[in-house]
C-alpha positions as semicolon CSV with decimal commas, in nm:
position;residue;x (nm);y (nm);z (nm)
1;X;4,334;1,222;-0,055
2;X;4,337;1,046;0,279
3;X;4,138;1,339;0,478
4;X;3,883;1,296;0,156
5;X;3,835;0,887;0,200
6;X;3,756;0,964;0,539
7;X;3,536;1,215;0,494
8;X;3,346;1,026;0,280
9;X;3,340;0,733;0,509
10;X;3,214;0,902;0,821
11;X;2,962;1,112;0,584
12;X;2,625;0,915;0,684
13;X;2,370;1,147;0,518
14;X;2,338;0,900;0,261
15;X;2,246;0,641;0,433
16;X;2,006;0,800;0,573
17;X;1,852;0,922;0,248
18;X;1,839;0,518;0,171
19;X;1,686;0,445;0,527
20;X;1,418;0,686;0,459
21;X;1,326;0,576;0,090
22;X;1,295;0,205;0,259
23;X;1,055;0,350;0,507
24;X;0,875;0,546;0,229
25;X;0,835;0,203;0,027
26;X;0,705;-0,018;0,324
27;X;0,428;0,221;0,417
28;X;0,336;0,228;0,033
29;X;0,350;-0,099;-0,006
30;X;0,108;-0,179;0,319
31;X;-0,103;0,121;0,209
32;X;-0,187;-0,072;-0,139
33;X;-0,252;-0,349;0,013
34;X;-0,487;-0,234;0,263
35;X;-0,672;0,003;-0,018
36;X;-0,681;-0,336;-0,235
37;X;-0,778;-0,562;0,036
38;X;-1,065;-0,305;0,157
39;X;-1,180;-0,260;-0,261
40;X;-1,219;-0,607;-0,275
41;X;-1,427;-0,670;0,003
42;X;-1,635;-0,370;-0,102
43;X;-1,670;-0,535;-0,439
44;X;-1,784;-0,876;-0,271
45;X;-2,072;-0,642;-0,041
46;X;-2,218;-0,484;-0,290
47;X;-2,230;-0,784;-0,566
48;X;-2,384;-1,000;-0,237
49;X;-2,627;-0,714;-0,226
50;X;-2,703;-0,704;-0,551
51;X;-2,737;-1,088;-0,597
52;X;-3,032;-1,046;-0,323
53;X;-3,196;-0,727;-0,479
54;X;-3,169;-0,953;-0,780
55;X;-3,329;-1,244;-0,656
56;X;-3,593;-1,031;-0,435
57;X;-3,708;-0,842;-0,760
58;X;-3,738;-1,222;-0,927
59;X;-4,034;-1,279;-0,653
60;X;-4,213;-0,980;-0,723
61;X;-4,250;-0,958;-1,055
């Protein structure tokens, strides 16, 4: 029982499992954000340039 505690205690592959989820879940998380923060500012360009194709076509009629 003893030889099996310490087994178990020097065993580190599970940690290492957990290290590499953690890594896993901070590049996903910065990988929304950027790919949210880069829609969004898409989104603003193209209603700007739609608000001035807009108000171009109002002069011309």
């Amino acid at each position: 029982m003893k030889n099996l505690f310490e087994r178990f205690v020097q065993d580190e592959s599970g940690a290492t499992a957990i290290e590499y989820g953690l890594i896993a879940a901070l590049i996903s998380v910065a990988l929304i954000t950027g790919a949210s923060t880069l829609g969004n500012t898409l989104g603003d360009q193209f209603q700007s340039l739609s608000d001035k194709m807009n108000a171009a076509d109002a002069l011309h009629p």
